[in-house]
PyMOL Python script that loads the backbone (N, CA, C, O; Angstrom):
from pymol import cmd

cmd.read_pdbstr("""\
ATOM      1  N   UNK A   1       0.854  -1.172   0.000  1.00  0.00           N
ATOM      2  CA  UNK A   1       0.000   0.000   0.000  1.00  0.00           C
ATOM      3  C   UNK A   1       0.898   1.233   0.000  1.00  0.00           C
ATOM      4  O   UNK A   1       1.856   1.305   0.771  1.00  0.00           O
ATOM      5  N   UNK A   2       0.576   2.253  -0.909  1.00  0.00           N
ATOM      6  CA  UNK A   2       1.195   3.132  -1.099  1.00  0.00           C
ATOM      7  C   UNK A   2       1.178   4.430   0.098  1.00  0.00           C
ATOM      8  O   UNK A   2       0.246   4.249   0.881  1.00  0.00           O
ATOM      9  N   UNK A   3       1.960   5.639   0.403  1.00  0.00           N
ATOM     10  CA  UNK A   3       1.887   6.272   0.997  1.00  0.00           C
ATOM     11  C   UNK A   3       0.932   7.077   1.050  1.00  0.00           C
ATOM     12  O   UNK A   3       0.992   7.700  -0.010  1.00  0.00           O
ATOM     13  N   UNK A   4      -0.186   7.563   1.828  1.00  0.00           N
ATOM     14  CA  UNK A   4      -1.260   8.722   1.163  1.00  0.00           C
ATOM     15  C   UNK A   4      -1.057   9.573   2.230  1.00  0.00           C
ATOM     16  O   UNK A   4      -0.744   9.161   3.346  1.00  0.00           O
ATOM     17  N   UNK A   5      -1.226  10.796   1.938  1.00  0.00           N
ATOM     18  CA  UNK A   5      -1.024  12.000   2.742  1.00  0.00           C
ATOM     19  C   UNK A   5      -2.366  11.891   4.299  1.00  0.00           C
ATOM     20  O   UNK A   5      -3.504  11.672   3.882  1.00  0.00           O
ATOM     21  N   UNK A   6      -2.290  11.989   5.467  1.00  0.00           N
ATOM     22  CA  UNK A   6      -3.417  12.356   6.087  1.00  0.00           C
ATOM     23  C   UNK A   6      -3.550  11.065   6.899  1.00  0.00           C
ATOM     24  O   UNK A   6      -3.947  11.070   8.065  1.00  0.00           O
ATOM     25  N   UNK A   7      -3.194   9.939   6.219  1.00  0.00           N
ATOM     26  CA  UNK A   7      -3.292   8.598   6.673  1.00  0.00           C
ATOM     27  C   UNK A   7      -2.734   8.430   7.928  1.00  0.00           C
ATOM     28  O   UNK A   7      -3.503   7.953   8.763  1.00  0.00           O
ATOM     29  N   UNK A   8      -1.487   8.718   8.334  1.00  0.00           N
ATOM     30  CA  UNK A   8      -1.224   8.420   9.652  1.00  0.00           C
ATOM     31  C   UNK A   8      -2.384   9.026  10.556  1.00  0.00           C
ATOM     32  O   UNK A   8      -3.161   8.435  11.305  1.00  0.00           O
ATOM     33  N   UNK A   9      -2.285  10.197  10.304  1.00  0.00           N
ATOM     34  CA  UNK A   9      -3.362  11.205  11.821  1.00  0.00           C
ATOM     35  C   UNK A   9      -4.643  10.445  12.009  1.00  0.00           C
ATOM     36  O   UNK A   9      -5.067  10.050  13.096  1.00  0.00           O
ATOM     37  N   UNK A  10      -5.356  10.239  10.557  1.00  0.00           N
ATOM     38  CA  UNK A  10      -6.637   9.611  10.848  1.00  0.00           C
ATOM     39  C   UNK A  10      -6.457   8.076  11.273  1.00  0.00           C
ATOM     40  O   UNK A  10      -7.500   7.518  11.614  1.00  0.00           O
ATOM     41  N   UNK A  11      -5.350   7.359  11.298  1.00  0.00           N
ATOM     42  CA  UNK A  11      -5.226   6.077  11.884  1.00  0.00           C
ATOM     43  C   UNK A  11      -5.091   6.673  13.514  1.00  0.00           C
ATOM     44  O   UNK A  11      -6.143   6.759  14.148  1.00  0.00           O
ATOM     45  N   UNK A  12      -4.056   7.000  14.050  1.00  0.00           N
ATOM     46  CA  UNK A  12      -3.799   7.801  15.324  1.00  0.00           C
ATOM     47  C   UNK A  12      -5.670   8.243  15.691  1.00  0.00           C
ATOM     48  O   UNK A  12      -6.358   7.515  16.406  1.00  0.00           O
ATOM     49  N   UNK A  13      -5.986   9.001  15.310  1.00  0.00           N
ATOM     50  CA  UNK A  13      -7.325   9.461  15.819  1.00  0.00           C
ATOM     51  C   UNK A  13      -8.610   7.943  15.616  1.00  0.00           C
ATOM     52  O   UNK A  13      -9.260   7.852  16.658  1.00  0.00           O
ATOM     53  N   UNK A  14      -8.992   6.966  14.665  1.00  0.00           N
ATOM     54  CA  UNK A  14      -9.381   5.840  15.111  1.00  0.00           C
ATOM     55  C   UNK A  14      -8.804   5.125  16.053  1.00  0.00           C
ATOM     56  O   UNK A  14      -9.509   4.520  16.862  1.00  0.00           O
ATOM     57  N   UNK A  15      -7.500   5.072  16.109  1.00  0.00           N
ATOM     58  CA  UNK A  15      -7.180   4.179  17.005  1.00  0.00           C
ATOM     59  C   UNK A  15      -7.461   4.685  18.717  1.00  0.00           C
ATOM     60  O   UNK A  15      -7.823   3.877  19.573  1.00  0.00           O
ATOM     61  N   UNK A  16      -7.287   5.734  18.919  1.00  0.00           N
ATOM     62  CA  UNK A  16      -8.033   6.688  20.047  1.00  0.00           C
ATOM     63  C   UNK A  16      -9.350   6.523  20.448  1.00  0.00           C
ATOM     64  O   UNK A  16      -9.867   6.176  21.510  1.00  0.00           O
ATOM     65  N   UNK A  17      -9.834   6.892  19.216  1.00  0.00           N
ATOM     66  CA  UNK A  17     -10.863   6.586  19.814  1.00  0.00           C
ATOM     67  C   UNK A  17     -12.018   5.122  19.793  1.00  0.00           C
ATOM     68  O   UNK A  17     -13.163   4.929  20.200  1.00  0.00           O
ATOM     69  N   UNK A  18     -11.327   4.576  19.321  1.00  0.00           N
ATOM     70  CA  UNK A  18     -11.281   2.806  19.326  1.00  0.00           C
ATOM     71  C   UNK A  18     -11.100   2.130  21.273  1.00  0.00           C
ATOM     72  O   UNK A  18     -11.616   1.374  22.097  1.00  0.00           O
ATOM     73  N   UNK A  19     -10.076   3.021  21.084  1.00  0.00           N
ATOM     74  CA  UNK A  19      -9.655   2.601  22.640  1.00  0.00           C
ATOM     75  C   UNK A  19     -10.878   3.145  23.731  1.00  0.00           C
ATOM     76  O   UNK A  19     -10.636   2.952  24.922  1.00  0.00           O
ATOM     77  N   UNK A  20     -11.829   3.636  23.471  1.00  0.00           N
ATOM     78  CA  UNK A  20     -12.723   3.965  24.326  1.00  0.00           C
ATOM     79  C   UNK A  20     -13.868   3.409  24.184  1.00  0.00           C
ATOM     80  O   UNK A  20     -14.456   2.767  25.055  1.00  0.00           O
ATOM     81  N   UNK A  21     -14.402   3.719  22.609  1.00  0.00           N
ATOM     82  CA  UNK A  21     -15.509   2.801  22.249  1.00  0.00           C
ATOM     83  C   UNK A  21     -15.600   1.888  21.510  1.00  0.00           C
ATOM     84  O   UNK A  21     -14.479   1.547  21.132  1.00  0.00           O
ATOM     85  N   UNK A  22     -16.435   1.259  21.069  1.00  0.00           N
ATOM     86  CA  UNK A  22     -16.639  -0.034  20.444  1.00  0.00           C
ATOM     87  C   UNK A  22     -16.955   0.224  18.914  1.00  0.00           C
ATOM     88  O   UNK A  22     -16.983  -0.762  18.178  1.00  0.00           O
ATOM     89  N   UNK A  23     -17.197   1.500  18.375  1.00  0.00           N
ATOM     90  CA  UNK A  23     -17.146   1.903  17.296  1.00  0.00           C
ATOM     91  C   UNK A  23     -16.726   3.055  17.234  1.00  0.00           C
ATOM     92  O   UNK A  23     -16.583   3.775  18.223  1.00  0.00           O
ATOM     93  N   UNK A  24     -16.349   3.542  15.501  1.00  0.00           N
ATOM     94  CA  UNK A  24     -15.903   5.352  15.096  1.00  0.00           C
ATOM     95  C   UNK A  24     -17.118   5.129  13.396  1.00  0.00           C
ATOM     96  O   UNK A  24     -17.307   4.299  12.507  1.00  0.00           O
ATOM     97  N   UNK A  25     -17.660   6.583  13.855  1.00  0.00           N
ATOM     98  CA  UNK A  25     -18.314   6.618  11.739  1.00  0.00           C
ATOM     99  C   UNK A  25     -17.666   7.613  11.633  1.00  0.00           C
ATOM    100  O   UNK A  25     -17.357   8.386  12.540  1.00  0.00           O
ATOM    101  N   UNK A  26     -17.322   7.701  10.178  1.00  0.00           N
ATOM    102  CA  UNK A  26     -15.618   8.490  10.096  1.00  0.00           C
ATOM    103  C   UNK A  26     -17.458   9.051   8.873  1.00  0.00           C
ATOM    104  O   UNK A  26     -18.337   8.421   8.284  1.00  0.00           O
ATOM    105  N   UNK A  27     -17.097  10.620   9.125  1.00  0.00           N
ATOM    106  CA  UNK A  27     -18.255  11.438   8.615  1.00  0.00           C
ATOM    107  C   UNK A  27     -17.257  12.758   7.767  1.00  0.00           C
ATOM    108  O   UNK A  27     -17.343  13.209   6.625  1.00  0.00           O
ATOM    109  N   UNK A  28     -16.680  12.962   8.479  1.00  0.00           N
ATOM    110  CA  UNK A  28     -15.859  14.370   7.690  1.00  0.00           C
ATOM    111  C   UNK A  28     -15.687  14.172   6.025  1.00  0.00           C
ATOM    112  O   UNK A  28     -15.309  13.131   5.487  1.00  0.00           O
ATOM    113  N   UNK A  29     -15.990  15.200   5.463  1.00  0.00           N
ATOM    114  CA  UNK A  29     -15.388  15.016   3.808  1.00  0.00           C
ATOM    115  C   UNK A  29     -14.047  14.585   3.671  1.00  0.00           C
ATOM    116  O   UNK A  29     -13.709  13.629   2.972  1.00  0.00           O
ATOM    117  N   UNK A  30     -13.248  15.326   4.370  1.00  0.00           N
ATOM    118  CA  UNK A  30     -11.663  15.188   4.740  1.00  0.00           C
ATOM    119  C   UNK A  30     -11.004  13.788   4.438  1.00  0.00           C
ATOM    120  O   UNK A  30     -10.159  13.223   3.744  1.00  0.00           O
ATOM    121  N   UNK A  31     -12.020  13.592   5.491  1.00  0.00           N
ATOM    122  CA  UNK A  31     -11.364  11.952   6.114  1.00  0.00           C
ATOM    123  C   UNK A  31     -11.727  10.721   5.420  1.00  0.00           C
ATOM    124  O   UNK A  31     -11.018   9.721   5.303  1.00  0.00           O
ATOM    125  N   UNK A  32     -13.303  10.961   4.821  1.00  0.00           N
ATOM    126  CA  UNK A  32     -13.866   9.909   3.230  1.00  0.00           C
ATOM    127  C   UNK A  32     -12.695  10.287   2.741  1.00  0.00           C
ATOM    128  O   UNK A  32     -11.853   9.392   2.815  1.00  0.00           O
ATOM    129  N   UNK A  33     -12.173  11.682   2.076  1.00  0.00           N
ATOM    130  CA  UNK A  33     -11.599  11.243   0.777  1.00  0.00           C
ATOM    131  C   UNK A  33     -10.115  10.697   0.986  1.00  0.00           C
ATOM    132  O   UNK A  33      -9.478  10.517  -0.052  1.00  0.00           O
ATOM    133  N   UNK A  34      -9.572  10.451   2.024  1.00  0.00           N
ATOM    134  CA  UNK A  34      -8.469   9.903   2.250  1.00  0.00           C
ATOM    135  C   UNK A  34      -8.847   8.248   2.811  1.00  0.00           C
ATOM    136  O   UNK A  34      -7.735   7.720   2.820  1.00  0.00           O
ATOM    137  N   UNK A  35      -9.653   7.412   3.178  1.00  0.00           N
ATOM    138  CA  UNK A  35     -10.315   6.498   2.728  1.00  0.00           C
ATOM    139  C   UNK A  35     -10.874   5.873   1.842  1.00  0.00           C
ATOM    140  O   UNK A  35     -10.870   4.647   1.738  1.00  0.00           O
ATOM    141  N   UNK A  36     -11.687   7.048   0.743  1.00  0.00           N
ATOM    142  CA  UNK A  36     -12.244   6.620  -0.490  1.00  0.00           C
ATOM    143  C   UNK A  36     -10.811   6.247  -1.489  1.00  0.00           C
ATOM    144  O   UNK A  36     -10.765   5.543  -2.497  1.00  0.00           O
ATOM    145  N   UNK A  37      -9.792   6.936  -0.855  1.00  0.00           N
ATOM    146  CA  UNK A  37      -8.621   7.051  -2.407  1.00  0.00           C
ATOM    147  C   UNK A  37      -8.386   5.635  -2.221  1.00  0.00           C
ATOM    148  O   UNK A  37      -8.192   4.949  -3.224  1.00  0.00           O
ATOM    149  N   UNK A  38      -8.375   5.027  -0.899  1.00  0.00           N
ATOM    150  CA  UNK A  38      -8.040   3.502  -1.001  1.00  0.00           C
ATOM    151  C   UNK A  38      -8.841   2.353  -1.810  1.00  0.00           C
ATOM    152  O   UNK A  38      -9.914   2.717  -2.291  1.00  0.00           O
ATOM    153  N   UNK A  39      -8.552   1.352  -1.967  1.00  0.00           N
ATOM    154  CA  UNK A  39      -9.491   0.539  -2.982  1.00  0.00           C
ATOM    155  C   UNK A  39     -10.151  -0.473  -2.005  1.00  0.00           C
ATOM    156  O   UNK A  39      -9.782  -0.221  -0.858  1.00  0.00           O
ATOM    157  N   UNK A  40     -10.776  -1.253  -2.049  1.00  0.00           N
ATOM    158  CA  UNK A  40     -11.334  -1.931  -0.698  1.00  0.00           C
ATOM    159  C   UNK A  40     -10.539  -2.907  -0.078  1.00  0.00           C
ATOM    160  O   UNK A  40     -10.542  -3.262   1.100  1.00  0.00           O
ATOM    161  N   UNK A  41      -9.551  -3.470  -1.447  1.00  0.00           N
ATOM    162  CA  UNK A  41      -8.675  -4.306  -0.980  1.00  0.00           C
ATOM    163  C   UNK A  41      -7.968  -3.812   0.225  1.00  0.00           C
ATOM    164  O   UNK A  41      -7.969  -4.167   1.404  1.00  0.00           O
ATOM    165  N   UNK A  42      -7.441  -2.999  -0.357  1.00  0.00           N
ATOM    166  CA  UNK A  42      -6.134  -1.594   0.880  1.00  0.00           C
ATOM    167  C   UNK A  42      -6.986  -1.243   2.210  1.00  0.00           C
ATOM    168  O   UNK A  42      -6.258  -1.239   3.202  1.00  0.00           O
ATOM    169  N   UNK A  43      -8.182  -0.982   2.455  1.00  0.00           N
ATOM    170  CA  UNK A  43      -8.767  -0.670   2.832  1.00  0.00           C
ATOM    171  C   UNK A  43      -8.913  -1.579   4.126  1.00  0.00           C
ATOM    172  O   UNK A  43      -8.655  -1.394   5.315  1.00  0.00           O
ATOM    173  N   UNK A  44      -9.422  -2.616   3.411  1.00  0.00           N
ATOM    174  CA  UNK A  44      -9.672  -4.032   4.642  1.00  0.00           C
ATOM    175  C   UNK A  44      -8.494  -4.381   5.356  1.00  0.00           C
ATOM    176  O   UNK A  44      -8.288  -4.590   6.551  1.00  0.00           O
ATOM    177  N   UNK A  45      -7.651  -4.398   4.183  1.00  0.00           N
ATOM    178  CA  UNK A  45      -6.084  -4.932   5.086  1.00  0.00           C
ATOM    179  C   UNK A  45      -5.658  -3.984   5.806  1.00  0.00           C
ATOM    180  O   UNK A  45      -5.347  -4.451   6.901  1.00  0.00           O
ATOM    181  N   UNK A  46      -5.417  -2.497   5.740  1.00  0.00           N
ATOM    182  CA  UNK A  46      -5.240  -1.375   7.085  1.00  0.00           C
ATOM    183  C   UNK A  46      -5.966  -1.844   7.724  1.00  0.00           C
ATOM    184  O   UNK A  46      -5.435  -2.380   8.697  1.00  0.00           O
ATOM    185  N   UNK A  47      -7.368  -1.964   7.671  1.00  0.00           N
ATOM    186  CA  UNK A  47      -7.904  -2.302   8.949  1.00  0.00           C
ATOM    187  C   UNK A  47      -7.889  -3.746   9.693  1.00  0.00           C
ATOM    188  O   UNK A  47      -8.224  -3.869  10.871  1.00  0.00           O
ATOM    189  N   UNK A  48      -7.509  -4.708   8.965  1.00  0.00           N
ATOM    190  CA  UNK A  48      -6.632  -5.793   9.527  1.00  0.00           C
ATOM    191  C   UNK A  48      -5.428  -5.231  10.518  1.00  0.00           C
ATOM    192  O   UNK A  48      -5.294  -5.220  11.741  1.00  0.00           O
ATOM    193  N   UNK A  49      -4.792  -4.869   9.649  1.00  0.00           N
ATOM    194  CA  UNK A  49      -3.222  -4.844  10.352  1.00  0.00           C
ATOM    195  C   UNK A  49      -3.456  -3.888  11.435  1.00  0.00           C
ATOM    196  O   UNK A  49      -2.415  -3.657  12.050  1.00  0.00           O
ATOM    197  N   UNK A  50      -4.740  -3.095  11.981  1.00  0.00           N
ATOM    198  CA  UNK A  50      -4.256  -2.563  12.975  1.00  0.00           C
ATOM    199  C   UNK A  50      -5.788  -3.162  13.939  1.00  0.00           C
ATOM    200  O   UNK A  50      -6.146  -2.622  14.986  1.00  0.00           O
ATOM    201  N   UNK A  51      -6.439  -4.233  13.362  1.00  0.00           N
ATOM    202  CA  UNK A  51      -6.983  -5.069  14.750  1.00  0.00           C
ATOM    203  C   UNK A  51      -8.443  -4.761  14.479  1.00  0.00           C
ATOM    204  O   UNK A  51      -9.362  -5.337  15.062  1.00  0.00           O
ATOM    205  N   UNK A  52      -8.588  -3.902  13.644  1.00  0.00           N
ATOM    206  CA  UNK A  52     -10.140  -3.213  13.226  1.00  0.00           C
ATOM    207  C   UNK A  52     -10.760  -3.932  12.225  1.00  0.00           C
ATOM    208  O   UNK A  52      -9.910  -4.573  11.606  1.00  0.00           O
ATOM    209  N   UNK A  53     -12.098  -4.136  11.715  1.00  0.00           N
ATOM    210  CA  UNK A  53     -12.904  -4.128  10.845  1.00  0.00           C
ATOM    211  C   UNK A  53     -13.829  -3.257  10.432  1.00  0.00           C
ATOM    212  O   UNK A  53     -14.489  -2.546  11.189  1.00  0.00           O
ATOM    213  N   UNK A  54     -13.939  -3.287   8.838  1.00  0.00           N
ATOM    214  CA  UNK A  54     -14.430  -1.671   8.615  1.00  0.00           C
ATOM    215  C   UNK A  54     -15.592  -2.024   7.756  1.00  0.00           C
ATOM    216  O   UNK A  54     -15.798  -3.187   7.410  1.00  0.00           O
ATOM    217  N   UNK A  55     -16.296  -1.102   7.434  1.00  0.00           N
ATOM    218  CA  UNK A  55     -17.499  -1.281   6.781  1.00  0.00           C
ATOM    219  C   UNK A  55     -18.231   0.143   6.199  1.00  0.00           C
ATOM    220  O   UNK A  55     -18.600   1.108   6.868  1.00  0.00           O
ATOM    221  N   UNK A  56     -18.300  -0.022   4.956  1.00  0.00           N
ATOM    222  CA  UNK A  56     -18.839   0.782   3.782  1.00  0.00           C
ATOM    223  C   UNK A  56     -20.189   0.901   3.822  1.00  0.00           C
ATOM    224  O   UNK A  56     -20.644  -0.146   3.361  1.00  0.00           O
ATOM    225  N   UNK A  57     -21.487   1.991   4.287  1.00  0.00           N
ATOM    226  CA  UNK A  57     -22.236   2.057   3.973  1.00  0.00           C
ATOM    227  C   UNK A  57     -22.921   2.527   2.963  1.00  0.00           C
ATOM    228  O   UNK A  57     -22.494   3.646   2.680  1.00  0.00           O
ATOM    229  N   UNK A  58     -24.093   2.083   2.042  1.00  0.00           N
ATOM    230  CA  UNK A  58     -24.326   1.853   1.061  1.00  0.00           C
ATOM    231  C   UNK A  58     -24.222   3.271   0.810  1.00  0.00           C
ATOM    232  O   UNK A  58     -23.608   3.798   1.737  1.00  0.00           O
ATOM    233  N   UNK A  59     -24.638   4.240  -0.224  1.00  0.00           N
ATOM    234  CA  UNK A  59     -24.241   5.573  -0.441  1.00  0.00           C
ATOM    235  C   UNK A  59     -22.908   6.419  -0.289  1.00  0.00           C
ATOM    236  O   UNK A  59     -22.372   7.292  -0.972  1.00  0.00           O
ATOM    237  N   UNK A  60     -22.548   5.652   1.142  1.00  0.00           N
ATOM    238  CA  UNK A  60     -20.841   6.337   0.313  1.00  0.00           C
ATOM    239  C   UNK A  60     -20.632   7.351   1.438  1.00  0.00           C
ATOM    240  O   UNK A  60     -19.543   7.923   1.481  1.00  0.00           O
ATOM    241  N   UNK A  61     -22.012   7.768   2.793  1.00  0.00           N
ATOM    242  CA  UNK A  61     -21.846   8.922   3.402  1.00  0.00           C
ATOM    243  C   UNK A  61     -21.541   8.346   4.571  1.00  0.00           C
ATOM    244  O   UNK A  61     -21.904   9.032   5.526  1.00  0.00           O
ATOM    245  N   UNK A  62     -20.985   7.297   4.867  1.00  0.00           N
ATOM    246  CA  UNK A  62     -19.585   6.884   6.223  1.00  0.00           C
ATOM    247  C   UNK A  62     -19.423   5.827   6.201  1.00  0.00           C
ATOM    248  O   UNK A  62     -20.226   5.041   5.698  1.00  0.00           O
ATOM    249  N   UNK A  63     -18.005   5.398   6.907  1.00  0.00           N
ATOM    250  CA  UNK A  63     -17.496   4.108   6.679  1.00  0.00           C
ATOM    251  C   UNK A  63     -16.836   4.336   8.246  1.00  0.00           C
ATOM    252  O   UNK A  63     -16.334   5.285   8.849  1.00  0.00           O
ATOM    253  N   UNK A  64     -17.043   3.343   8.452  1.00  0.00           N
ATOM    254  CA  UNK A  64     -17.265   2.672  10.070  1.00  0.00           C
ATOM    255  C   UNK A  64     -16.286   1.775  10.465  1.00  0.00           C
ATOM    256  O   UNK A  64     -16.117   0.697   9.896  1.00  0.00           O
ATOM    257  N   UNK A  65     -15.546   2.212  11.533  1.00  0.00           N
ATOM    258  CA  UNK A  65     -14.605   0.968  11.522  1.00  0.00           C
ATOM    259  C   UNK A  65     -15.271   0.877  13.382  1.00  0.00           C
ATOM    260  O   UNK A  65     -15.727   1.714  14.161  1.00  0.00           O
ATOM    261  N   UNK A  66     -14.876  -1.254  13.478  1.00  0.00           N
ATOM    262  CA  UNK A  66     -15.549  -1.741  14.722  1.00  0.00           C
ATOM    263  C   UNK A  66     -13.889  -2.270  15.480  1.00  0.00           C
ATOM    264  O   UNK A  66     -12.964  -1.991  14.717  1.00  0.00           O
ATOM    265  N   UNK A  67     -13.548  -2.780  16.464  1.00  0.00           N
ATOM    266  CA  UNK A  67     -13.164  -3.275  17.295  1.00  0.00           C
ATOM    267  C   UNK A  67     -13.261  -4.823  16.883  1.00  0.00           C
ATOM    268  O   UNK A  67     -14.185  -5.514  17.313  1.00  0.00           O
ATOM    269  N   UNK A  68     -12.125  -5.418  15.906  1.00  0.00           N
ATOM    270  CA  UNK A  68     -11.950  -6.777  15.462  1.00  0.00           C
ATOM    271  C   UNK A  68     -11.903  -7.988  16.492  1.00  0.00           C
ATOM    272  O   UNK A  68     -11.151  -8.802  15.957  1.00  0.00           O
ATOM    273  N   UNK A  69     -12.242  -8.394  17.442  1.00  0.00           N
ATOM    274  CA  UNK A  69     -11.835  -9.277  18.721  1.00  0.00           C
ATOM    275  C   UNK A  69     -11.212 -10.882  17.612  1.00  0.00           C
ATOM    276  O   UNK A  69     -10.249 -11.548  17.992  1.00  0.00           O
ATOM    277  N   UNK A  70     -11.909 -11.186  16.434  1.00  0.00           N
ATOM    278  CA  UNK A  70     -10.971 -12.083  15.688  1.00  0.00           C
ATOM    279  C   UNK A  70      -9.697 -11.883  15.715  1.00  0.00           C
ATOM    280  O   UNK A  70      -8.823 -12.379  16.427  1.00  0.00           O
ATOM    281  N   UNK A  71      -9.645 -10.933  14.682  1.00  0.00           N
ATOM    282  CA  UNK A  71      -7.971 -10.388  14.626  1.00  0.00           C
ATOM    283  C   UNK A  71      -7.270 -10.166  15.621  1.00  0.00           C
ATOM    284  O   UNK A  71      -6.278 -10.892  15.554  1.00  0.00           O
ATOM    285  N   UNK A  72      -7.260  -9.606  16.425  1.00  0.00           N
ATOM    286  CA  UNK A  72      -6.776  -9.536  18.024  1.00  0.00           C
ATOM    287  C   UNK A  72      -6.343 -10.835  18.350  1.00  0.00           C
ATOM    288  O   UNK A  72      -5.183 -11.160  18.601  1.00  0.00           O
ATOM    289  N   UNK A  73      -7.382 -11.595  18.333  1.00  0.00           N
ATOM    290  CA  UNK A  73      -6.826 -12.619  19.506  1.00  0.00           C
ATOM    291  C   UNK A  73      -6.203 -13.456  18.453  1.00  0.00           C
ATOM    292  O   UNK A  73      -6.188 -14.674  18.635  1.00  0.00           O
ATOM    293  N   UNK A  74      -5.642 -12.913  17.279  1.00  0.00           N
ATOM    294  CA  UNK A  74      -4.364 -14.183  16.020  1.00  0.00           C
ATOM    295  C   UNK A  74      -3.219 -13.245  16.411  1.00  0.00           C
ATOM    296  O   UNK A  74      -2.076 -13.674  16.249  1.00  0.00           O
ATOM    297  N   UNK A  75      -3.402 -11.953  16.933  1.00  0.00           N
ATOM    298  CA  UNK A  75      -2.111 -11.205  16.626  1.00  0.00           C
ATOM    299  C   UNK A  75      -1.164 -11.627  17.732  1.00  0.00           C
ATOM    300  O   UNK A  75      -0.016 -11.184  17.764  1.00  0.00           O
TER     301      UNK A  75
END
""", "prot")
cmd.dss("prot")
cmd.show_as("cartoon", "prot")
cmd.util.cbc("prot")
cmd.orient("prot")
């Protein structure tokens, strides 16, 4: 996966607030379009590799990442 600008902060800020609740809906224009640039493949696997599962709602107006307890308990 290639480098995209914005990507670290908005990982840092899910992962924050991951640590408190059991979900984030990522709503900002900002933050879709540095998500949308990913393809779903890229997409799923960031959110693999950092313990999350994510999910695309239909229209396109937020994408949701949950608290993976699968992935976790392989890592």
């Amino acid at each position: 996966m290639e480098k995209i600008d914005g990507l670290t902060g908005l990982t840092n800020k899910i992962a924050a607030r991951l640590a408190t609740k059991p979900e984030i809906f990522v709503i900002h224009p900002a933050e879709l379009r540095i998500l949308r640039s990913m393809s779903d493949q890229d997409l799923r696997a960031f959110a693999a590799e950092n313990g999350w599962r994510v999910v695309r709602r239909l229209g396109g107006r937020q994408i949701e990442f949950y608290n993976d307890a699968g992935t976790r308990a392989s890592m």
